[in-house]
C-alpha positions in Angstrom: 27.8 -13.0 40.2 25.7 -14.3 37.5 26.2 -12.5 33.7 24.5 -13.8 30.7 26.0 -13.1 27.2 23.7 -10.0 26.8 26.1 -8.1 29.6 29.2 -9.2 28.0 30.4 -5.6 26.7 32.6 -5.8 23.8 34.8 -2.8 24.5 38.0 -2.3 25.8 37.9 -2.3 30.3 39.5 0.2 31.7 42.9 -0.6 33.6 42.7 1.1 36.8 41.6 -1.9 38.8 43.8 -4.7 37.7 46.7 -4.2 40.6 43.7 -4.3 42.9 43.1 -7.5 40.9 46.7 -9.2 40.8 47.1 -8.5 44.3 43.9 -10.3 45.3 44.9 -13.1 43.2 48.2 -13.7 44.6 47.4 -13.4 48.1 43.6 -15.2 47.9 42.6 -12.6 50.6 40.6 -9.4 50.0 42.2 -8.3 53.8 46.0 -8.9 53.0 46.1 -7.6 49.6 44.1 -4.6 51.1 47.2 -4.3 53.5 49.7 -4.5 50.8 48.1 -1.0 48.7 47.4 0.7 51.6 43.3 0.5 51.0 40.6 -0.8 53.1 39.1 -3.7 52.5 36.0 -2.8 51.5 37.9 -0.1 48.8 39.7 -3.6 47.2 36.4 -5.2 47.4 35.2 -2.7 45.6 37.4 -2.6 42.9 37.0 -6.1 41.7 33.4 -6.0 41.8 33.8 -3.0 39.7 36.3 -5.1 37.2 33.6 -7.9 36.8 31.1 -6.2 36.1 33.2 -4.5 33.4 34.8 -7.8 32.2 31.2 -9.4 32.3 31.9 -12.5 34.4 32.9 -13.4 38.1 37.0 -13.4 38.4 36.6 -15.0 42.2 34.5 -17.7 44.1 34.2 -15.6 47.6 34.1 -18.1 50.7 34.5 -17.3 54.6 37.7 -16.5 54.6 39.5 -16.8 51.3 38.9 -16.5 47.6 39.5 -18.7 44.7 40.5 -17.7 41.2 37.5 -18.8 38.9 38.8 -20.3 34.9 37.7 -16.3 33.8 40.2 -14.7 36.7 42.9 -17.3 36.2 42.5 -16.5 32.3 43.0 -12.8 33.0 45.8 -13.2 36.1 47.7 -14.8 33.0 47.7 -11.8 30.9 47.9 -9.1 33.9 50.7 -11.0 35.9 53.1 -10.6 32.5 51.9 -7.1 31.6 52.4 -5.1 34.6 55.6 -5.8 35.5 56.2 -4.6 31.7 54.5 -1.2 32.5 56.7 -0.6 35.6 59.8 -1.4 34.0 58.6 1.0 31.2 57.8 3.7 33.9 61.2 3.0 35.7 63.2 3.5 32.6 61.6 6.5 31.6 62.3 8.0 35.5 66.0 6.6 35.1 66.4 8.7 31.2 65.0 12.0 33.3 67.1 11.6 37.2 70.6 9.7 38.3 71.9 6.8 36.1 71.0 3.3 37.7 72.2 0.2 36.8 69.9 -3.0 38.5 71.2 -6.7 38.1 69.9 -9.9 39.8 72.3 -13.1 40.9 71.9 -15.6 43.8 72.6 -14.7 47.1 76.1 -16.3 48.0 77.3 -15.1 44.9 76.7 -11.8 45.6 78.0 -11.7 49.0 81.1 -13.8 48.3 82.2 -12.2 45.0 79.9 -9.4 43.9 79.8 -7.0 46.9 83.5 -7.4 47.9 84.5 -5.9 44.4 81.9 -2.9 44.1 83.8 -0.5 45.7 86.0 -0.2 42.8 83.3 0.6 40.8 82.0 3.0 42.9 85.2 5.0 42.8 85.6 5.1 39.6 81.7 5.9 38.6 80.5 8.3 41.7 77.3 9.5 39.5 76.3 5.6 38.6 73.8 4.1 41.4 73.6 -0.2 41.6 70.9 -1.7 42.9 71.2 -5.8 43.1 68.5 -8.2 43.6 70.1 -11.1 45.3 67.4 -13.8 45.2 68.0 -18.0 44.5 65.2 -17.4 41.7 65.9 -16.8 38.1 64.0 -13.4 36.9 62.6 -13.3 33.1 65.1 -10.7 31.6 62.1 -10.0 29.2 59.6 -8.8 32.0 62.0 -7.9 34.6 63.4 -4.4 35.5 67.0 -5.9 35.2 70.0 -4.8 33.3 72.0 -7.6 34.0 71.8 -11.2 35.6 74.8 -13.1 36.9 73.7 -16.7 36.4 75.4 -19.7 37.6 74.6 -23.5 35.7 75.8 -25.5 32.4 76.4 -24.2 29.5 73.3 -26.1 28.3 71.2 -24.2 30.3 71.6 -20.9 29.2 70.6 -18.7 26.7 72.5 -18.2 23.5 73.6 -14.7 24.5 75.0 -15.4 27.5 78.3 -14.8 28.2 80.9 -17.1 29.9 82.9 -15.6 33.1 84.7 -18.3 34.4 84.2 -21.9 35.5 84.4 -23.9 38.6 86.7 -26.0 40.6 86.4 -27.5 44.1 88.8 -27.7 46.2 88.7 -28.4 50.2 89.8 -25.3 52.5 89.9 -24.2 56.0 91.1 -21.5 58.4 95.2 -21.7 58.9 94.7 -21.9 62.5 92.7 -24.8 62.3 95.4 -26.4 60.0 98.2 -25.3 62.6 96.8 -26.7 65.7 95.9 -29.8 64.0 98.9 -30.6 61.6 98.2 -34.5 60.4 96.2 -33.4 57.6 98.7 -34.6 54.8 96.4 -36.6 52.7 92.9 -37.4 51.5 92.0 -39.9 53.9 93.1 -37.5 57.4 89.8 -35.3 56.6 87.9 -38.3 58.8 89.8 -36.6 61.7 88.0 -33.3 60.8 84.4 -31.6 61.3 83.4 -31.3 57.5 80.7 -28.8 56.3 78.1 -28.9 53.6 74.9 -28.2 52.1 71.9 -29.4 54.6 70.0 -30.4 51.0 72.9 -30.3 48.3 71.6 -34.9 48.1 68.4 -33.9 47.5 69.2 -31.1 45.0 70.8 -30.6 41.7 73.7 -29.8 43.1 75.0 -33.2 44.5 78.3 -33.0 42.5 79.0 -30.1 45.4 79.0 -32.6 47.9 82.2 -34.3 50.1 80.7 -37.9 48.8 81.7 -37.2 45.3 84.8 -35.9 46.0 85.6 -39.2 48.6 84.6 -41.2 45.3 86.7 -39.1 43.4 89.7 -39.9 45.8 89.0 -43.5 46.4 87.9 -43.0 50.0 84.0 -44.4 49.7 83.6 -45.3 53.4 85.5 -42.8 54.7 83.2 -41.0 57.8 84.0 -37.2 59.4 84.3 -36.8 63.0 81.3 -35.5 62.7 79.2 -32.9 59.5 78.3 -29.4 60.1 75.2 -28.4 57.3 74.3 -24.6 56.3 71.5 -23.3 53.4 74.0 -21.5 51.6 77.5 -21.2 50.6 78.3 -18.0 51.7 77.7 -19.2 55.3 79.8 -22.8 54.8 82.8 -20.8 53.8 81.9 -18.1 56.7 82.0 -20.9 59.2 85.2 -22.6 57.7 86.8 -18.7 58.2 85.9 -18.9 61.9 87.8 -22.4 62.3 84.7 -24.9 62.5 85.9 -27.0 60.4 86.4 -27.7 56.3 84.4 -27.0 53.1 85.0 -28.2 49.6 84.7 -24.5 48.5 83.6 -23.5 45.4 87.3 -21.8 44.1 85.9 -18.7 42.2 84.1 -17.6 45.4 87.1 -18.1 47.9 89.8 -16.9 45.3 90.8 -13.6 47.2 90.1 -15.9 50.8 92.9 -17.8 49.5 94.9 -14.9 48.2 95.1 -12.9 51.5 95.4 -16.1 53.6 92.1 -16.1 55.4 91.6 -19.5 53.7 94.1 -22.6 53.0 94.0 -24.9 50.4 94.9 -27.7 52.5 95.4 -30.8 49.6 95.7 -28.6 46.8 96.6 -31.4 44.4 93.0 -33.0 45.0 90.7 -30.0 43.2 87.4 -31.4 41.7 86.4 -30.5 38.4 82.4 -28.9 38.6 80.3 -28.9 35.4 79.2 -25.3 36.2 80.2 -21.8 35.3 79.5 -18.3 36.0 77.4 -16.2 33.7 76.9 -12.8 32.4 73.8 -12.5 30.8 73.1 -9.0 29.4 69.2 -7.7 29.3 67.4 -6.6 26.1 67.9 -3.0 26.8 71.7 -3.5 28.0 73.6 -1.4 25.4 71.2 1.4 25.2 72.4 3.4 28.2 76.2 3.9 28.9 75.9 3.5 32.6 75.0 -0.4 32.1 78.0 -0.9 29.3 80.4 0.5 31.7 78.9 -1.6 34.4 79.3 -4.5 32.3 82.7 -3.7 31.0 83.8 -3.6 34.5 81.9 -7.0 35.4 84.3 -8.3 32.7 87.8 -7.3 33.7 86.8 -8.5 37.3 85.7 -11.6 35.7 89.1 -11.5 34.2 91.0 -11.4 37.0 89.2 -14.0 39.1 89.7 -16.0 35.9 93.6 -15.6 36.2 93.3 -16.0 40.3 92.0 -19.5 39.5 94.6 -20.2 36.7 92.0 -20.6 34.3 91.6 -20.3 30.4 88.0 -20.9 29.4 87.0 -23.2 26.8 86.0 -20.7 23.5 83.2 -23.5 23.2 82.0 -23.1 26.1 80.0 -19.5 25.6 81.1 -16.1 24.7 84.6 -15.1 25.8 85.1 -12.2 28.2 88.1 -11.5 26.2 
């Protein structure tokens, strides 16, 4: 599509065919963004000839079997990608203020299964009339853009933002099922884990989390060329702890996340004088919204006496440098 300066209009274009748009941009297929809105192809196709020749320029190069995002389309993909997630948060909110109170937070995976989810019931109980909906996905969501009350955020203090709030912080310690322990009971000391099947993160060496890893905590016990009888590797923590539960060996567990494992006796510390020290801690990071509706303050007022008493589970008294204080 060809347009010389004279067909450049100067007015405003109308927004109906932009999601058309963003979807053919992220998928670089008329067909599969065509299946995503439930159009046909040639009804998408349509659309975006419609927006070019309202925007004056071609948005695509078209080839056999996929497009590419021209300098004009990549130029406007930059401005729609940010602004319609704005509008749907804006619609959602304005649904929320008219039906049921909602509160939506985001956090990764294993730490909603291991610590999240166990605890919501509570809350449930106590608010019958407030719905949750939790996005549990390994990447970070722009609190700005994002229809997200909350976010539970795990890192350093030096990555996160001023507001955020401190939970607790980490230690990790090496724990196992009892049974295992019982049926094999030389485990007195560092250097008897070689005798054990030890379990870790398949990539946790090629990630910034390698101060998760046994070969830090061997270093940290003196034990460098100390060998497993043999390593068992998952994606997530969740499943290393679940597999340590069902007696397949030993995990240096992250201690916040196995607190109530420990507690009911589904998990033993099994040297706990040997606990690692991790430069991580949990997060509360309220959104900019947060303390407009009551349904996410009491949310978050309940995030922070749980936080409390994991924080009291792990014997732990966070640094009042370290972030804002739950207390």
């Amino acid at each position: 599509m060809q347009h010389s300066q004279t067909h450049l209009r100067s007015r405003p274009i109308s927004a109906g065919h932009l999601r058309a748009f963003e979807a053919v941009s992220r998928h670089l297929n008329f067909r599969a963004a065509a299946e995503e809105m439930a159009l046909t192809q040639s009804a998408v196709s349509r659309q975006i000839q419609a927006l070019e020749e309202e925007v004056g320029v071609s948005l695509f190069l078209r080839h056999t079997r996929a497009v590419e995002l021209t300098s004009a389309g990549a130029l406007l993909l930059s401005a729609v990608s940010q602004a319609l997630p704005r509008v749907d948060a804006a619609v959602r909110q304005i649904r929320q203020s008219a039906g049921r109170k909602s509160v939506s937070l985001t956090t990764f995976a294993s730490f909603a299964s291991m610590w999240l989810i166990p605890r919501l019931e509570a809350f449930q109980r106590e608010h019958p009339d407030i719905d949750i909906r939790i996005d549990a996905s390994d990447v970070a969501v722009d609190l700005d853009v994002a229809d997200v009350d909350i976010a539970l955020r795990y890192g350093p203090a030096s990555s996160m933002p001023p507001h955020a709030v401190r939970m607790f912080g980490e230690q990790l310690t090496p724990v196992a099922s009892p049974w295992l322990i019982k049926s094999n009971p030389s485990l007195r000391k560092p250097a008897d884990l070689a005798q054990f099947t030890l379990i870790e993160a398949g990539d946790a060496h090629r990630t910034h989390l390698e101060w998760l890893t046994w070969r830090r905590w061997f270093d940290e016990q003196g034990l460098t060329r100390l060998t497993p009888k043999r390593w068992l590797y998952f994606n997530y923590a969740y499943q290393m702890v679940q597999a340590a539960l069902t007696g397949q060996g030993l995990v240096l567990a992250r201690l916040p996340l196995v607190a109530e494992s420990l507690a009911n006796g589904d998990l033993v510390e099994v040297l706990p004088g040997t606990r690692m020290e991790s430069p991580m801690a949990y997060w509360l990071i309220p959104g900019p919204r947060q303390s407009e509706r009551a349904e996410v303050r009491a949310y978050s007022d309940w995030l922070r006496a749980q936080a409390r008493a994991t924080r009291e589970a792990i014997g732990e008294v966070p640094d009042s440098d370290e972030g804002g204080d739950l207390d």
